[in-house]
N, C-alpha and C positions, 0 to 999 in steps of 0.2 A: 760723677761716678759714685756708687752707693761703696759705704763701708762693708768691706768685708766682717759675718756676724761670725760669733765663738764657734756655731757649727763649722763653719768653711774653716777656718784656722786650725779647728782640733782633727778633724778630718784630714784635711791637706798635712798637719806636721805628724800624724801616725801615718799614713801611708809613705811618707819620704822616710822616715825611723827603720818601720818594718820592711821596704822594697829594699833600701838599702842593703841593710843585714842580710835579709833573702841571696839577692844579686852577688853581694861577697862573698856570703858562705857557698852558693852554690858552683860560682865562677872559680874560683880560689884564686882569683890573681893578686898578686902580689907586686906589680909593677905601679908607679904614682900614674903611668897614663890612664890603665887600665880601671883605677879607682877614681881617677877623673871621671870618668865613662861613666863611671857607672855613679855617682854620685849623680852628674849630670841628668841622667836616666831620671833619678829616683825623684828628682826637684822638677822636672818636667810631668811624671807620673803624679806629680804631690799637688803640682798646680792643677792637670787636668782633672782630680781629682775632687779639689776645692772648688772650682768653676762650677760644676756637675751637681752639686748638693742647693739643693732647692731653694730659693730665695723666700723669707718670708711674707705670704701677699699684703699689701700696706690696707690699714682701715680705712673704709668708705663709708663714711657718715652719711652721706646724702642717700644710699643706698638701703640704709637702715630706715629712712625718715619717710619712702616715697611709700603711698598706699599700695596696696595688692589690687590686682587687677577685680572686675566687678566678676561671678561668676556668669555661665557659661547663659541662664537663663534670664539675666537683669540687663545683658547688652543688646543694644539697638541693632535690628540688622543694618546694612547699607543700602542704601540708595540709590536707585536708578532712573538714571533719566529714561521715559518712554515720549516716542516720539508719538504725535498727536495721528491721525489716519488722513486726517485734510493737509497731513504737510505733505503726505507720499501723491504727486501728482501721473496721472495715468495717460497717456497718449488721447488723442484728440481723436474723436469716433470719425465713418465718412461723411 
């Protein structure tokens, strides 16, 4: 499982900062269940958050190294077998 990079963690630890805040001031509760809740809330929101921010895509050297395709006027066409007219055999006259 890859490292989480500084984007996911800065991302993920401001959205749980600011949900939080949000969620309290908005709620006003003032009970330890109610701030469980909601703290809970904000560390679930913080992860789904961090998951969600784009992974950086890894370097492919070999992708760099392989030639370009020939253009459109330098390729062969394909090949087809034709079948010869003495292979097609025809019914037998009377």
């Amino acid at each position: 499982m890859p490292r989480p990079t500084t984007a996911q963690i800065a991302y993920g630890s401001v959205t749980v900062v600011f949900s939080t805040l949000a969620m309290l001031l908005l709620s006003q509760t003032s009970s330890g269940v109610g701030i469980a809740v909601i703290a809970l809330a904000a560390l679930g929101l913080g992860l789904l958050v961090a998951l969600t921010v784009p992974l950086p895509k890894p370097a492919n050297p070999a992708a760099r190294t392989l030639p370009s395709p020939a253009p459109a006027e330098e390729r062969v066409p394909a090949q087809r077998a034709v079948l010869a007219d003495s292979v097609v055999s025809e019914p037998a006259g009377p």
